[in-house]
C-alpha positions in Angstrom: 13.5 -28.4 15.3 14.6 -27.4 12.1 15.8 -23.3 11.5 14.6 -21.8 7.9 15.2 -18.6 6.8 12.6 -16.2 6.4 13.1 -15.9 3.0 13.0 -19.8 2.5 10.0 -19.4 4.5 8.0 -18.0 2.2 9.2 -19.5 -0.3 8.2 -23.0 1.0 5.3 -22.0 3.5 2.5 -24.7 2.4 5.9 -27.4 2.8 6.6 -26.1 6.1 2.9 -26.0 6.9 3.1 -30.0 6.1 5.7 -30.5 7.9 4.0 -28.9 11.0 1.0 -31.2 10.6 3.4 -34.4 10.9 5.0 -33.0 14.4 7.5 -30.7 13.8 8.6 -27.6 14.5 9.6 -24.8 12.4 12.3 -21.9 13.4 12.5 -18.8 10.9 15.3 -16.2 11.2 16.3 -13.3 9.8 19.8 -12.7 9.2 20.9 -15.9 11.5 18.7 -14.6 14.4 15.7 -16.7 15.7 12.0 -14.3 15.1 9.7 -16.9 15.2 8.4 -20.5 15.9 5.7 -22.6 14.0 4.6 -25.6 16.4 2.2 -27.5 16.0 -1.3 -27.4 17.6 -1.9 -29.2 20.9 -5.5 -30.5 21.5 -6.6 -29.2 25.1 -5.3 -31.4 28.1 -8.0 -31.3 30.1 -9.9 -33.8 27.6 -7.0 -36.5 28.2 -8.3 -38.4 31.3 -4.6 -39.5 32.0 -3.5 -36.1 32.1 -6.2 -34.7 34.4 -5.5 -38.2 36.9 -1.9 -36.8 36.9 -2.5 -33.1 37.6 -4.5 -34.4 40.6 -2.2 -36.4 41.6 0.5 -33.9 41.2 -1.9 -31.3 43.3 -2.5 -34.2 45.8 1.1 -34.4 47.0 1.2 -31.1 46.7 -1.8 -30.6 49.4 0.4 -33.3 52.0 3.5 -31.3 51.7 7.0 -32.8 51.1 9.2 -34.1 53.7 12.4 -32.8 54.3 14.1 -35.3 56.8 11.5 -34.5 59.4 10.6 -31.2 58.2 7.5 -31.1 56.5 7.0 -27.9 54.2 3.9 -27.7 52.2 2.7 -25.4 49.7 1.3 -22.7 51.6 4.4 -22.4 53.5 6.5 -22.4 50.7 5.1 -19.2 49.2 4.9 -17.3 52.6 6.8 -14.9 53.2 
């Protein structure tokens, strides 16, 4: 990720805006100190079918608990307290 100054910033915005576009990300700072990120947009997830087959997948497994050399602890478990 590449670190501008906020002053280069502006002076460059519609470059860095480009630059955004094609992937990258964009760290300003003022006076060497990080204030802000420029990322680029991500589409919603929940229209990727692979993603949505691996959040139920990852929920399955999460439903049947892990095993822990005989001990089985699942979710609910986990989180009670």
């Amino acid at each position: 990720m590449r670190t501008v100054s906020l002053m280069t910033a502006k002076q460059e915005f519609f470059k860095l805006i480009r630059e955004v576009e094609d992937g990258h990300g964009i760290v300003i700072t003022r006076r060497g100190r990080p204030i802000a990120k420029i990322l680029p947009h991500r589409a919603d997830r929940t229209d990727d079918p692979e993603w949505v087959a691996a959040y139920e997948r990852m929920m399955a497994r999460l439903q049947e608990g892990a095993s822990l050399g005989g001990l089985t602890i699942d979710r609910d478990e986990l989180y009670d307290h």
